[in-house]
C-alpha positions in Angstrom: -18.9 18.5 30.5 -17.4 21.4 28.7 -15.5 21.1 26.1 -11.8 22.6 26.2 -10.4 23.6 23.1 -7.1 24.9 23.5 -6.4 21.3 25.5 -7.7 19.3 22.2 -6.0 21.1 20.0 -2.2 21.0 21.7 -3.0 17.3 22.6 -3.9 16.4 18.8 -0.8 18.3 17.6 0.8 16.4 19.5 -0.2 12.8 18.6 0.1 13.9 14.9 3.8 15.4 15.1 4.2 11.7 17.4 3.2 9.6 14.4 5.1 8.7 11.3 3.9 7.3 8.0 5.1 3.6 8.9 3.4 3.5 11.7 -0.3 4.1 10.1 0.7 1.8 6.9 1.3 5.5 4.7 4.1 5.6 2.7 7.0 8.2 4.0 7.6 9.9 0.1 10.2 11.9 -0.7 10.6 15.8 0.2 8.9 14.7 3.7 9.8 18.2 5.9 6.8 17.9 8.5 7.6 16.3 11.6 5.0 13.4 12.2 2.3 13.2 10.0 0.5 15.8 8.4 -2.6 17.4 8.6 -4.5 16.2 5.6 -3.3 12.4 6.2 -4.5 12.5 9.4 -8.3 13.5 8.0 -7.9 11.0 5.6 -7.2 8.3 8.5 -10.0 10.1 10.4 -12.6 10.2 7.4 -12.9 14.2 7.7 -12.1 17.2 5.6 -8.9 18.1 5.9 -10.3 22.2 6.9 -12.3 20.1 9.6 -9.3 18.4 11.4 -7.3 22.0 11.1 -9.9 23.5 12.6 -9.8 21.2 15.4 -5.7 21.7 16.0 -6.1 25.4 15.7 -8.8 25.2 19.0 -11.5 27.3 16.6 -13.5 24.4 15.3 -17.2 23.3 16.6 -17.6 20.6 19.0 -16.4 17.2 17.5 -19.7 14.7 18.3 -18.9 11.4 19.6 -18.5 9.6 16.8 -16.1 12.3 15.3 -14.0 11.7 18.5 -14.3 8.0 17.9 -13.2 8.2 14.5 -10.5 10.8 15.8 -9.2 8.6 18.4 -9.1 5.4 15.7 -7.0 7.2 13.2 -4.3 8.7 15.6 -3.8 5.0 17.1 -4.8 6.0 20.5 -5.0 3.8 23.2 -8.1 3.9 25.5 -6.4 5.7 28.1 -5.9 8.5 25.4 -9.2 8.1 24.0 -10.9 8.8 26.7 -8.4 11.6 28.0 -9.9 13.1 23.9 -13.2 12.3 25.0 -12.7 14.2 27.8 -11.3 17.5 26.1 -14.1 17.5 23.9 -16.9 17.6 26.5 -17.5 14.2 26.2 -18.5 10.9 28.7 -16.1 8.2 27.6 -17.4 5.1 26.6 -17.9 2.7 30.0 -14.8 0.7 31.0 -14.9 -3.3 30.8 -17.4 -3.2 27.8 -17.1 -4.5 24.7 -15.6 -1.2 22.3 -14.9 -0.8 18.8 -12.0 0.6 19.2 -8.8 -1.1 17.8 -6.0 -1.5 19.7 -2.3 0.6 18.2 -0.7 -2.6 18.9 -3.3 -4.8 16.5 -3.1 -2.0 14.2 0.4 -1.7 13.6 0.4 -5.4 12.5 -2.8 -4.6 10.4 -1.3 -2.1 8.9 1.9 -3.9 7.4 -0.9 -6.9 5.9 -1.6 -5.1 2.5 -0.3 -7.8 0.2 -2.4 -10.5 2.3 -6.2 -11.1 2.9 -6.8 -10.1 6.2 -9.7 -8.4 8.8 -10.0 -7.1 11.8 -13.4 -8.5 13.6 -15.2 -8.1 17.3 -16.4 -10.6 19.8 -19.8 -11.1 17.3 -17.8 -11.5 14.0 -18.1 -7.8 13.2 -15.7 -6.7 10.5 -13.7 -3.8 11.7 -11.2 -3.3 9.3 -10.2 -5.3 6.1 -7.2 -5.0 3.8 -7.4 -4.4 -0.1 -6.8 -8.3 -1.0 -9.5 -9.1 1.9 -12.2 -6.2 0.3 -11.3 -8.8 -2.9 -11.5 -12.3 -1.1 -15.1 -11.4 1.0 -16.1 -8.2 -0.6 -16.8 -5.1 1.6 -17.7 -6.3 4.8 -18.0 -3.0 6.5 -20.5 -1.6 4.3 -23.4 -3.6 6.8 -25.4 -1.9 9.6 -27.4 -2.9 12.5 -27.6 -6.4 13.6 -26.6 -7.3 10.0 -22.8 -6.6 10.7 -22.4 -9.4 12.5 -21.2 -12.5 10.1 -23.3 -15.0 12.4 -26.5 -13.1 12.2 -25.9 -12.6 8.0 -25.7 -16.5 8.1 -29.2 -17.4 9.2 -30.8 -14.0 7.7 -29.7 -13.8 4.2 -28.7 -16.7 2.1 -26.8 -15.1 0.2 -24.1 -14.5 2.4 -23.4 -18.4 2.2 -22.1 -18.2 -1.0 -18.8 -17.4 0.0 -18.2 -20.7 1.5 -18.0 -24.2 0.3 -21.1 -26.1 0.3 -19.5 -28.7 2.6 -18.5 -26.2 5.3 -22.0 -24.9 5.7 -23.2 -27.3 8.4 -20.0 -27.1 10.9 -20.0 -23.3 10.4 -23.5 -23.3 11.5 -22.7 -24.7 14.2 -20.0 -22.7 15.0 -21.9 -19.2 14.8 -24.1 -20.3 17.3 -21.4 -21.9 19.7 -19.5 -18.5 19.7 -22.8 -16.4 20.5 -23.8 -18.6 23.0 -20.1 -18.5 24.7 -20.0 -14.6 24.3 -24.2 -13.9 25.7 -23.3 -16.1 28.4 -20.0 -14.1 29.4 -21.6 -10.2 28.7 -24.9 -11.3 30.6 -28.8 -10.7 29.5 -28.2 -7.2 28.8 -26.0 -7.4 26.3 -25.6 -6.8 22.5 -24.8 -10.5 22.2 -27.5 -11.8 23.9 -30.4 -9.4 22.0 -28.6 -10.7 18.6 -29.6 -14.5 19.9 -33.0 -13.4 20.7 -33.5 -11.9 17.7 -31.9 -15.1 15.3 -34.1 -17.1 17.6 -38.1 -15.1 16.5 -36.0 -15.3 12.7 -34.5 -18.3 11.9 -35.9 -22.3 12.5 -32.5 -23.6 11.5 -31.0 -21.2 14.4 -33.6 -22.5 16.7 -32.3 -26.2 16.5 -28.8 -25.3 16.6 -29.1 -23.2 20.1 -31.2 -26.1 21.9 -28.5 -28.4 21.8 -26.9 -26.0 24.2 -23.4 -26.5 22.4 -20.1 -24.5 22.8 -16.6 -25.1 22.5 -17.1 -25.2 18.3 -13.9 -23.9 17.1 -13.2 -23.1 13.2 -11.6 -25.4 10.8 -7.8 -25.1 10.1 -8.7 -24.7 6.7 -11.2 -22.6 5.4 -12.9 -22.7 1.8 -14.5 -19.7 0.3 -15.7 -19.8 -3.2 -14.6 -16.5 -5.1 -17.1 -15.8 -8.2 -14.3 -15.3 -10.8 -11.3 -17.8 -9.4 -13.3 -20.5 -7.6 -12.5 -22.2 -4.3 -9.7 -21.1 -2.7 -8.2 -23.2 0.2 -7.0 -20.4 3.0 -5.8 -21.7 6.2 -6.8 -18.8 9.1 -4.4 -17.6 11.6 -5.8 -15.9 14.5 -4.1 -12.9 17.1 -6.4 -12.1 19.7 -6.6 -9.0 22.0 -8.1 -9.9 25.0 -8.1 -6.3 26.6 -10.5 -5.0 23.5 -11.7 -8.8 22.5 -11.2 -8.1 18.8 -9.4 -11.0 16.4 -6.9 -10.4 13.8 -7.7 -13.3 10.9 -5.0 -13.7 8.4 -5.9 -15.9 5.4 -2.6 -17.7 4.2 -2.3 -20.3 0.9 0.3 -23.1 0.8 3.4 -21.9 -1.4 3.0 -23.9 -4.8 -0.2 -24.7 -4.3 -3.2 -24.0 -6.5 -4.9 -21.3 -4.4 -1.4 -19.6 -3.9 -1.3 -19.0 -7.9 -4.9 -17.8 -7.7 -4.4 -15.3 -4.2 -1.6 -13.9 -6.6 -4.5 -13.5 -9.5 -6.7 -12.2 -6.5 -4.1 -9.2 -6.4 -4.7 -8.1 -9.6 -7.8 -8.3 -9.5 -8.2 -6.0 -6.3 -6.0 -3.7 -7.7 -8.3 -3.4 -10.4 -11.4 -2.8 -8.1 -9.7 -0.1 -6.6 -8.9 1.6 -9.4 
């Protein structure tokens, strides 16, 4: 497929001059004369040089890879219809229909995007983390920093012991049990083929404890109503998880809520700070 430039570049224009600061969790400012969003806040939602994205608009820049488009595609909030109309303008094969994407939905992002002041993430089907919002990055650490089958939370569990610090001690054996419920429930559903079902044949050559777990054949493990992870400077923290699901990309929105008063309320509000401090 050839790429068509001019097409690109009045179709990005477009969704830019479309989008306002609200509606990608930017704040508006003062002395705001552009209409939409400008140029170098887009590249910084697309992780680009702002002369790269410019380039792109103007019709004169090189041929965007696929994972530029994908990035492209994430930052402008498309939808898939739209991303694959971009994939389409810049040469590209979209991504097959009915499989398991990365891409987040506008709709999940929008509600994302107004989260800043609470511990959330966006994850896939295999407990990938997708996104994650300051006070999250300070809760869990950076959970998008992983590659390869490592991403995946479940696969971290039985591969590295380290990622078990983060929860209580007495959680450890029913989230076992979980991880391996869900990844049997999602290989059965995507098939022998699938991501899901090379990530259980993998745990299965690497871990005994795994082993056990996935020949008692068990599904229908759901998570506890209340969570506790162990932060290394404020202790356990009691988080109840509420869950939005988009079935049409199977991603999960988790939002980690304390009890007002409580204990672990004070300390979120200490968790904050602390963040704040990280990022500075």
């Amino acid at each position: 497929m050839a790429i068509d430039r001019s097409g690109m570049a009045q179709f990005l224009r477009h969704r830019r001059e479309v989008l306002q600061p609200e509606d990608v969790g930017m704040p508006r400012g003062r002395r705001r004369r552009t209409d939409g969003l400008r140029r170098e806040e887009v590249a910084t939602l697309c992780h680009m040089s702002t002369d790269y994205y410019a380039r792109l608009e103007r019709g004169t820049g090189p041929q965007p890879s696929e994972q530029m488009i994908a990035s492209i595609a994430q930052g402008l909030h498309l939808t898939v219809a739209e991303r694959d109309h971009l994939y389409r303008l810049a040469g590209h094969r979209p991504p097959p229909s009915g499989t398991p994407s990365e891409h987040v939905s506008p709709g999940l992002l929008r509600i994302f995007d107004r989260l800043e002041d609470t511990p959330a993430e966006i994850v896939t089907e295999l407990g990938e983390t997708l996104r994650q919002t300051p006070l999250g990055v300070a809760l869990t650490g950076d959970l998008m920093r992983y590659t390869g089958p490592a991403r995946s939370i479940g696969y971290r569990w039985f591969t590295d012991p380290t990622s078990r610090l983060l929860y209580a001690p007495e959680d450890h054996a029913h989230l076992s049990r979980l991880w391996v419920s869900g990844l049997r429930e999602v290989s059965a559903v995507r098939g022998r083929g699938s991501r899901a079902a090379a990530l259980a044949d993998d745990l299965l050559t690497r871990s005994e404890e795994f082993r056990t777990l996935w020949d008692r054949q068990e599904v229908g493990v759901r998570p506890p109503e209340v969570k506790h992870f162990v932060h290394p400077e404020l202790g356990t923290l009691e988080l109840t998880c509420q869950t939005l699901i988009d079935p049409g990309q199977s991603h999960s929105l988790l939002v980690y809520t304390a009890v007002p008063g409580s204990e672990t309320y004070e300390k979120l509000q200490l968790l904050s700070v602390i963040g704040a401090t990280a990022l500075r």
